[in-house]
PDB file of N, CA, C and O in Angstrom:
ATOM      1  N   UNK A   1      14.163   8.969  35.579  1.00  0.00           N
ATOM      2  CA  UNK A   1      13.571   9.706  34.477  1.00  0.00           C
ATOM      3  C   UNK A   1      12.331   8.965  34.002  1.00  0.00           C
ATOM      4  O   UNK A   1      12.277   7.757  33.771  1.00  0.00           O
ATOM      5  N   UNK A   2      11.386   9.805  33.891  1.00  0.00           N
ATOM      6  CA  UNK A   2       9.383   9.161  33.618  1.00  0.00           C
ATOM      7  C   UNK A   2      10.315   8.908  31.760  1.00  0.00           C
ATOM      8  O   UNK A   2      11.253   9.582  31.336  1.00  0.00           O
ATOM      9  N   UNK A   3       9.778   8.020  31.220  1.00  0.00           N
ATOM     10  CA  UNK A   3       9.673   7.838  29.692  1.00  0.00           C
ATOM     11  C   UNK A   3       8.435   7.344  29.396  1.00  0.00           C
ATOM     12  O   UNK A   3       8.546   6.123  29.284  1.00  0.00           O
ATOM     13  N   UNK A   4       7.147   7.748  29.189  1.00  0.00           N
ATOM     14  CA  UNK A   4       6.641   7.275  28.697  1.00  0.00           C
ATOM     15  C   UNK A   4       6.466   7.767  27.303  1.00  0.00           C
ATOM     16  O   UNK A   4       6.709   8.894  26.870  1.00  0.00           O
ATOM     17  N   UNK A   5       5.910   6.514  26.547  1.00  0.00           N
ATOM     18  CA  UNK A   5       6.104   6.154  25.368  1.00  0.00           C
ATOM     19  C   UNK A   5       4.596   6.668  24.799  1.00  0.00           C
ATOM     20  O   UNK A   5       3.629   6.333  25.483  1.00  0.00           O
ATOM     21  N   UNK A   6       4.331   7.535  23.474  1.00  0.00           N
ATOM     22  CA  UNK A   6       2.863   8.018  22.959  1.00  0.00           C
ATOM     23  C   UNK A   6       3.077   8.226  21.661  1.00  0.00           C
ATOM     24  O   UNK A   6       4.252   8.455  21.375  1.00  0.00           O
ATOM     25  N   UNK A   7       2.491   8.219  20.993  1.00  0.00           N
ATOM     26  CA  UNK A   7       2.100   8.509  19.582  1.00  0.00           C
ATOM     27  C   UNK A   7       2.693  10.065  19.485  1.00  0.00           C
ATOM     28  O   UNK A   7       3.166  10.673  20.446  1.00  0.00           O
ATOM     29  N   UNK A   8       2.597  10.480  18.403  1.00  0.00           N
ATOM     30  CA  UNK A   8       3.232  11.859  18.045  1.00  0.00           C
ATOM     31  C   UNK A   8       2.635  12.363  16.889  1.00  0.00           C
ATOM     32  O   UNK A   8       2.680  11.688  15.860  1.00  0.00           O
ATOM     33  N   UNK A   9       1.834  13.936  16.914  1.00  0.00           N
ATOM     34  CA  UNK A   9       1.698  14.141  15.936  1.00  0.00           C
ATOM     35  C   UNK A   9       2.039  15.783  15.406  1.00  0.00           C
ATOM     36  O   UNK A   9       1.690  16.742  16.095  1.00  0.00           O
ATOM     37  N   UNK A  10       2.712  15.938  14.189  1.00  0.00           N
ATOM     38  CA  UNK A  10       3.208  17.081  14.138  1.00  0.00           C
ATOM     39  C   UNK A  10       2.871  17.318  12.745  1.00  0.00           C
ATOM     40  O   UNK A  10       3.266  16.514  11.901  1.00  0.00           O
ATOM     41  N   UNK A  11       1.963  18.659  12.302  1.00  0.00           N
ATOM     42  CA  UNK A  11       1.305  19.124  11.716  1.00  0.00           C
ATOM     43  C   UNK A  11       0.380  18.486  11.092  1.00  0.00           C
ATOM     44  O   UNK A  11       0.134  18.687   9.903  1.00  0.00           O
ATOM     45  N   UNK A  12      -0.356  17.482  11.962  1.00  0.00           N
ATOM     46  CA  UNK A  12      -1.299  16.562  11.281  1.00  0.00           C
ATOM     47  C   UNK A  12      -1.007  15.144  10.477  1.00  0.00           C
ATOM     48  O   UNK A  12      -1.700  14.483   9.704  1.00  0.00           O
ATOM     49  N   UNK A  13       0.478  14.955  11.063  1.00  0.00           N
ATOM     50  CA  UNK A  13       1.106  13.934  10.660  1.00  0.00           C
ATOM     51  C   UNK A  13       1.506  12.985  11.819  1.00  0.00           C
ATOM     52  O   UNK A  13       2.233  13.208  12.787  1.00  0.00           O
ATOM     53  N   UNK A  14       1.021  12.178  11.559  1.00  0.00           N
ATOM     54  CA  UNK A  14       1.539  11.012  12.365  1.00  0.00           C
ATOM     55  C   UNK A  14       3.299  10.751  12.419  1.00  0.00           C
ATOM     56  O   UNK A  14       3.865  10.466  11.363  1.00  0.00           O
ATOM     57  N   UNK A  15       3.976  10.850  13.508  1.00  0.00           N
ATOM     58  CA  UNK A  15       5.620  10.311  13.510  1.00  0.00           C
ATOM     59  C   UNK A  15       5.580   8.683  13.376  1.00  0.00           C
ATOM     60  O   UNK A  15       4.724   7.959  13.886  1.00  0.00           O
ATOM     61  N   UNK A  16       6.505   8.332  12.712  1.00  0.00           N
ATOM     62  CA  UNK A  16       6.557   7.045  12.159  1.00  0.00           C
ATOM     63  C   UNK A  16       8.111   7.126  11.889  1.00  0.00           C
ATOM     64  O   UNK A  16       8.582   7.764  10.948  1.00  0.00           O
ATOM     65  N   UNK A  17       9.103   6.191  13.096  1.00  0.00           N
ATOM     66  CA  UNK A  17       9.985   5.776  13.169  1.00  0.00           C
ATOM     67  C   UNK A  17      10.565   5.138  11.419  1.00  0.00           C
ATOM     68  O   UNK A  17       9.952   4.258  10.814  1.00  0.00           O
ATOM     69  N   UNK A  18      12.006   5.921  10.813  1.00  0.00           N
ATOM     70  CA  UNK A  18      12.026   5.685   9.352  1.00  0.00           C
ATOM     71  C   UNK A  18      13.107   4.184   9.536  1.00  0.00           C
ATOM     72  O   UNK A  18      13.348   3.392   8.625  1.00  0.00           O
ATOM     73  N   UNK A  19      13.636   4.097  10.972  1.00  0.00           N
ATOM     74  CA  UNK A  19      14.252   2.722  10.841  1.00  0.00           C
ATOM     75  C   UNK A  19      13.822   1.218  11.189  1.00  0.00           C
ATOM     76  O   UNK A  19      14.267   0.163  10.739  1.00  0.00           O
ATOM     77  N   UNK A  20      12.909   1.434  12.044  1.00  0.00           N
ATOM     78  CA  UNK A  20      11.922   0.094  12.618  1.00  0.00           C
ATOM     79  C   UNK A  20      10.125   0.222  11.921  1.00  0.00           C
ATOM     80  O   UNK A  20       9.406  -0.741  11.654  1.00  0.00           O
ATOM     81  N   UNK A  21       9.777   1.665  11.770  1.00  0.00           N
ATOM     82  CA  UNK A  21       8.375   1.557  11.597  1.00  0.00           C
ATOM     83  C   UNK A  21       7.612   1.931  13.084  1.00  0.00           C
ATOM     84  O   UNK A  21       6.397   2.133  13.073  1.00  0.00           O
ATOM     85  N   UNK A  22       8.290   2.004  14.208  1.00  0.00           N
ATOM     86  CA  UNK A  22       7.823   2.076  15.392  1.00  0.00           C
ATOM     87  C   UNK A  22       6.756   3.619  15.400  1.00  0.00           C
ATOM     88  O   UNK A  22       7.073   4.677  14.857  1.00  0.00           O
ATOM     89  N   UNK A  23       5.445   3.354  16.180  1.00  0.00           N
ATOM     90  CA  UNK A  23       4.909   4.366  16.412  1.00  0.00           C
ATOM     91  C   UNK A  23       4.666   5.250  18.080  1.00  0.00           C
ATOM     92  O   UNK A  23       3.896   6.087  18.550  1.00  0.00           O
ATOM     93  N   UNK A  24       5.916   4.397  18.550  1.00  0.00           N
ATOM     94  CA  UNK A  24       5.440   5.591  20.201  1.00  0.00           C
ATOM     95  C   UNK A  24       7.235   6.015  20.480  1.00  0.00           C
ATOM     96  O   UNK A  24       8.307   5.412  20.533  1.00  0.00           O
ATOM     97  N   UNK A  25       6.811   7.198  20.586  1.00  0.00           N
ATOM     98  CA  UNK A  25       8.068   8.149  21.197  1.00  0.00           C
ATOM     99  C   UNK A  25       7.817   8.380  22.385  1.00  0.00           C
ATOM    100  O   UNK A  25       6.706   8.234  22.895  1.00  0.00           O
ATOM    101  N   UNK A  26       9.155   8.894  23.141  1.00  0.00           N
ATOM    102  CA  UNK A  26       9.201   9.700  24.478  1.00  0.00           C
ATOM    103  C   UNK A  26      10.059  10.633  23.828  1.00  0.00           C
ATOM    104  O   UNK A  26      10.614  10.559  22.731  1.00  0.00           O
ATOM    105  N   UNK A  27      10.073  11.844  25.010  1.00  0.00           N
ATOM    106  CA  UNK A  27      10.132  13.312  24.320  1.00  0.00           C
ATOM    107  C   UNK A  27      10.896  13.716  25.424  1.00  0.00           C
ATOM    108  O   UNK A  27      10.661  13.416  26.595  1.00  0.00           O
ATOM    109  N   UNK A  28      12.216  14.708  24.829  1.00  0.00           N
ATOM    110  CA  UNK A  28      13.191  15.566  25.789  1.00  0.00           C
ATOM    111  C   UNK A  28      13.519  16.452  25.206  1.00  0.00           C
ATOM    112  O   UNK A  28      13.576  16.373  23.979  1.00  0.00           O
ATOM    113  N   UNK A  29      13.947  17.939  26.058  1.00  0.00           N
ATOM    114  CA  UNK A  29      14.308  19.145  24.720  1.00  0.00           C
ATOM    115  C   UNK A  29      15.637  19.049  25.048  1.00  0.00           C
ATOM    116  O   UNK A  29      16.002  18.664  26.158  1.00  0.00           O
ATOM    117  N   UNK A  30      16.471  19.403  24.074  1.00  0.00           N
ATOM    118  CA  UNK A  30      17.798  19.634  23.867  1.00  0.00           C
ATOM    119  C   UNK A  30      18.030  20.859  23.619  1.00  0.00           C
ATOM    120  O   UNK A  30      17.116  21.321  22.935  1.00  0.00           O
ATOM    121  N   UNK A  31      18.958  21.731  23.892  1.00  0.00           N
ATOM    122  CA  UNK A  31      19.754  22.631  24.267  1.00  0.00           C
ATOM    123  C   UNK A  31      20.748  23.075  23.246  1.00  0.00           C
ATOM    124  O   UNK A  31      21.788  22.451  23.453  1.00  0.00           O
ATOM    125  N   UNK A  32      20.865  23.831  22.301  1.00  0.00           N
ATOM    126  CA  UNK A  32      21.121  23.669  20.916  1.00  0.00           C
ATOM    127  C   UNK A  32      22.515  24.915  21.005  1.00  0.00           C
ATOM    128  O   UNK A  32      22.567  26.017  20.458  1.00  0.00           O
ATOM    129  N   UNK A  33      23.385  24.340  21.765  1.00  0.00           N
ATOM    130  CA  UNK A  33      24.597  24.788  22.173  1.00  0.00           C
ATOM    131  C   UNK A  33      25.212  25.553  20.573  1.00  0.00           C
ATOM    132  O   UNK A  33      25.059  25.066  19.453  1.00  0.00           O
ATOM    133  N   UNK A  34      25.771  26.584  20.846  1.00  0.00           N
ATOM    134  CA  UNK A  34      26.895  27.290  19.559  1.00  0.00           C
ATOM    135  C   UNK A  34      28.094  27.260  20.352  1.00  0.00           C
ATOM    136  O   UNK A  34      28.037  26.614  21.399  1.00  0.00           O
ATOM    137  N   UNK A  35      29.254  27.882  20.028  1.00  0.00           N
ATOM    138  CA  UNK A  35      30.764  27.939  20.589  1.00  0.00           C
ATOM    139  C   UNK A  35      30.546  29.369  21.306  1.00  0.00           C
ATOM    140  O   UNK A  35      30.789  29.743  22.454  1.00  0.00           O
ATOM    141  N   UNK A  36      29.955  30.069  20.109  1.00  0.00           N
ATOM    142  CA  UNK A  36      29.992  31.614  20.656  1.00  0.00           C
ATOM    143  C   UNK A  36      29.019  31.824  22.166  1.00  0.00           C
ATOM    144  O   UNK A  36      29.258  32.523  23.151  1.00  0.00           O
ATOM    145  N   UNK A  37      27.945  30.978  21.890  1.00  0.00           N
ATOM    146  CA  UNK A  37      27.281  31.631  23.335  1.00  0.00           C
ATOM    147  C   UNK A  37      27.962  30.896  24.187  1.00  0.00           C
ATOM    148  O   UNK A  37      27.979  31.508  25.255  1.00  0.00           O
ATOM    149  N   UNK A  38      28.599  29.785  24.279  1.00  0.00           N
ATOM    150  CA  UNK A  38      29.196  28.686  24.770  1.00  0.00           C
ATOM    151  C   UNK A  38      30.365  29.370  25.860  1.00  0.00           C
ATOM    152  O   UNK A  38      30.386  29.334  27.090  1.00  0.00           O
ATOM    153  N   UNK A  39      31.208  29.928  24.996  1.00  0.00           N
ATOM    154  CA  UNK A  39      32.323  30.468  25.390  1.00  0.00           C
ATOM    155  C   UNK A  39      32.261  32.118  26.033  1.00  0.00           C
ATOM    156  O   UNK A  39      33.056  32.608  26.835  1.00  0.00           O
ATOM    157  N   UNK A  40      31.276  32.659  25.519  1.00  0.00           N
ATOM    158  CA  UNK A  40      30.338  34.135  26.268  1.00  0.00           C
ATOM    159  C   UNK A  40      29.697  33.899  27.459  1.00  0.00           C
ATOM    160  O   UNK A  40      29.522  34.816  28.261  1.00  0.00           O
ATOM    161  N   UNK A  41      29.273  32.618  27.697  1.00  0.00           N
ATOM    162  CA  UNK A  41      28.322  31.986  29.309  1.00  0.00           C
ATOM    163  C   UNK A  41      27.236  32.720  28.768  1.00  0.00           C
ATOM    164  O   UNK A  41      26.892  33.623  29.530  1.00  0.00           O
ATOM    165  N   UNK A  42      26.358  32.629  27.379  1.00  0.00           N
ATOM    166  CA  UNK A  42      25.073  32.658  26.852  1.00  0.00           C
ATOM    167  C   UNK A  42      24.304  31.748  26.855  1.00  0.00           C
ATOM    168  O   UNK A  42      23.121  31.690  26.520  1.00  0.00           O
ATOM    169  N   UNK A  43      25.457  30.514  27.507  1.00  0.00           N
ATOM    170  CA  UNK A  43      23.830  28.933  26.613  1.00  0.00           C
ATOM    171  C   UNK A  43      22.524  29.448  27.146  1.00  0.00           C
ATOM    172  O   UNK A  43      21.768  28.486  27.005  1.00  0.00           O
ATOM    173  N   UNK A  44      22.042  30.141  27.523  1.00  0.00           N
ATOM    174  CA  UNK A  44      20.357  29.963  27.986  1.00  0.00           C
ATOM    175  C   UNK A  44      19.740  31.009  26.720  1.00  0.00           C
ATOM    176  O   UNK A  44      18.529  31.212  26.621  1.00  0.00           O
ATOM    177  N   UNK A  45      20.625  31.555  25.897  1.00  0.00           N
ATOM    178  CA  UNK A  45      20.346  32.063  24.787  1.00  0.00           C
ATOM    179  C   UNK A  45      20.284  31.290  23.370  1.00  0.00           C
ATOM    180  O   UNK A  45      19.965  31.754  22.275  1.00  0.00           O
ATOM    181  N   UNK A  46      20.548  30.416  23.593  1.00  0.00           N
ATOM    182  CA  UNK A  46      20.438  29.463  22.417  1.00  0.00           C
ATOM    183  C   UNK A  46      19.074  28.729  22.373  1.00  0.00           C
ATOM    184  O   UNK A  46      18.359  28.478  23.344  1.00  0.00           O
ATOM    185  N   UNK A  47      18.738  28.296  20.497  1.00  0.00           N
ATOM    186  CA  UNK A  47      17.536  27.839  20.659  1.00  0.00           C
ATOM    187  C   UNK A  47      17.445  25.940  21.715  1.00  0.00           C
ATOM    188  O   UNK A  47      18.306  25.182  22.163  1.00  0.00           O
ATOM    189  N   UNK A  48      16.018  25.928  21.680  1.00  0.00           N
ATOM    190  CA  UNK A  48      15.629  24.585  22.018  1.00  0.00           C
ATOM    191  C   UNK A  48      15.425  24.217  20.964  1.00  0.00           C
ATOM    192  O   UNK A  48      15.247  24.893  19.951  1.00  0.00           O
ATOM    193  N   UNK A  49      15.433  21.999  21.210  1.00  0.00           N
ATOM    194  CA  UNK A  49      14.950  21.709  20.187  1.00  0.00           C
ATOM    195  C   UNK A  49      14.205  20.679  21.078  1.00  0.00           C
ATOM    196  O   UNK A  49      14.669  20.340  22.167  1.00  0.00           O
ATOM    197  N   UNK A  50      12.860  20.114  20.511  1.00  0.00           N
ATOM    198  CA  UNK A  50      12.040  19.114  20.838  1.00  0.00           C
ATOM    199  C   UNK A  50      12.713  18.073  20.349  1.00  0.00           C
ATOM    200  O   UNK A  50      13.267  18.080  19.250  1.00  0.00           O
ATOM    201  N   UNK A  51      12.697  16.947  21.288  1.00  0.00           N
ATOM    202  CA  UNK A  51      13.640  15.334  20.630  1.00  0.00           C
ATOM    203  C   UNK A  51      12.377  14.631  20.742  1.00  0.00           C
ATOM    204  O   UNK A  51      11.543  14.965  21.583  1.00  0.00           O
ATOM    205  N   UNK A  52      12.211  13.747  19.994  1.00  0.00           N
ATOM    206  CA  UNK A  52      10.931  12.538  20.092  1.00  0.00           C
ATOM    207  C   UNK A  52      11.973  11.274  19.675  1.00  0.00           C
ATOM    208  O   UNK A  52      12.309  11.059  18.510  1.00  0.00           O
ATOM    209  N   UNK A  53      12.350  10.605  20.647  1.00  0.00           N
ATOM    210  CA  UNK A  53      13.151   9.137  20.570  1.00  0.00           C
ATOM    211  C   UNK A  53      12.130   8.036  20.174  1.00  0.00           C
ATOM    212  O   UNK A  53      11.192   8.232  20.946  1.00  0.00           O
ATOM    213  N   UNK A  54      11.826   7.018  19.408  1.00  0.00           N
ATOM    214  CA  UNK A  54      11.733   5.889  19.107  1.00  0.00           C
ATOM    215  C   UNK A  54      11.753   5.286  20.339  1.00  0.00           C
ATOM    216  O   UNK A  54      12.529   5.924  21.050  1.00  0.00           O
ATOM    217  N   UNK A  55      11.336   4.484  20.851  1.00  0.00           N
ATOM    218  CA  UNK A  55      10.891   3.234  22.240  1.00  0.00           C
ATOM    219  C   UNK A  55      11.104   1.972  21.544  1.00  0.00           C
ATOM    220  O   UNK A  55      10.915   0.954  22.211  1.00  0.00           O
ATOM    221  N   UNK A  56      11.425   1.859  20.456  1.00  0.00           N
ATOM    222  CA  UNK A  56      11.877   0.412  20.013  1.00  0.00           C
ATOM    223  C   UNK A  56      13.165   0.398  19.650  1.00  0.00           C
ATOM    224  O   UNK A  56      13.879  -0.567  19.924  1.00  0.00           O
ATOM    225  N   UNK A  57      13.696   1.651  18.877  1.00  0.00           N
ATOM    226  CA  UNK A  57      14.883   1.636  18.269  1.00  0.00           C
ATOM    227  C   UNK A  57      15.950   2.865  18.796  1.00  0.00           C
ATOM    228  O   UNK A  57      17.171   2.714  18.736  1.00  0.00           O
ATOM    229  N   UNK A  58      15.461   3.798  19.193  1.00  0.00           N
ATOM    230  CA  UNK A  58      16.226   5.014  19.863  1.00  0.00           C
ATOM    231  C   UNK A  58      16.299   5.923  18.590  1.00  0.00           C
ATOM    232  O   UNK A  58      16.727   7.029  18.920  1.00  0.00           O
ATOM    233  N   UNK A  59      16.045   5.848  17.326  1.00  0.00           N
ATOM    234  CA  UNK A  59      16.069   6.627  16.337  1.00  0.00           C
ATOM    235  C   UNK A  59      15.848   8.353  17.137  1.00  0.00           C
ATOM    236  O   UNK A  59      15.175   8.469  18.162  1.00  0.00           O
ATOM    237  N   UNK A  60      16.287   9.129  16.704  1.00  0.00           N
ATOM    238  CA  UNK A  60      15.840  10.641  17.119  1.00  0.00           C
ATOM    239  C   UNK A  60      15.788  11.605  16.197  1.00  0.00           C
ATOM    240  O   UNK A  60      16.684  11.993  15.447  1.00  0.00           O
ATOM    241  N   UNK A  61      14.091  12.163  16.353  1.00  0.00           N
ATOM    242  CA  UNK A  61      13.702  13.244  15.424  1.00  0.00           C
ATOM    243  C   UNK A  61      14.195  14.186  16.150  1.00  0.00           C
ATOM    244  O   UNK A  61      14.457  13.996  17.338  1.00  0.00           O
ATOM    245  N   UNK A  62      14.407  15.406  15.509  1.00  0.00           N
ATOM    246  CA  UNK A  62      14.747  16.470  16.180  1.00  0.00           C
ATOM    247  C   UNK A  62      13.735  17.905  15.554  1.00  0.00           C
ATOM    248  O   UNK A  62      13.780  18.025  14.330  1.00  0.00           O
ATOM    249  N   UNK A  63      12.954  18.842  16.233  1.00  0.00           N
ATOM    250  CA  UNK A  63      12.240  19.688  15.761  1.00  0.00           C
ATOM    251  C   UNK A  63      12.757  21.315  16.634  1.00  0.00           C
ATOM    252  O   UNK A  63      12.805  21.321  17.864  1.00  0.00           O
ATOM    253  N   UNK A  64      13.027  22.298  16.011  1.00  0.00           N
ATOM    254  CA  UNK A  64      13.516  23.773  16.841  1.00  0.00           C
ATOM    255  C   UNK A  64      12.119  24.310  17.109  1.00  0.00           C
ATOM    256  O   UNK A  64      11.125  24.265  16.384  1.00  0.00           O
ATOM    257  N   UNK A  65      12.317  24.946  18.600  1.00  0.00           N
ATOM    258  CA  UNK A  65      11.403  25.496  18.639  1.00  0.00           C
ATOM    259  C   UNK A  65      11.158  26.814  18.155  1.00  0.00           C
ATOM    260  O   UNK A  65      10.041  27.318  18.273  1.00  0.00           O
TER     261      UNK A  65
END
């Protein structure tokens, strides 16, 4: 898996890690599972979410798309 590590900015805001202060994330979307689509064989109907992990601390923002 590529991780590289970059600055982040979301609505003109700089991301700034709230447990170390760290400023470079790597980024994965997550899959924002319910029971109901879960158990229907819908997951590809459920939302995404953008993850931006911390590279110093693993902290994780989470944003829906």
């Amino acid at each position: 898996m590529d991780r590289q590590a970059k600055t982040v900015t979301i609505k003109g805001h700089q991301l700034v890690c709230p447990i170390c202060d760290g400023k470079a994330f790597w980024e994965r979307e997550t899959l924002m599972n319910t029971a109901g689509a879960t158990f229907l064989g819908f997951e590809w109907a459920n939302k995404v979410a953008a993850n931006y992990i911390c590279n110093d601390c693993g902290y994780v923002y989470w944003f829906i798309h």
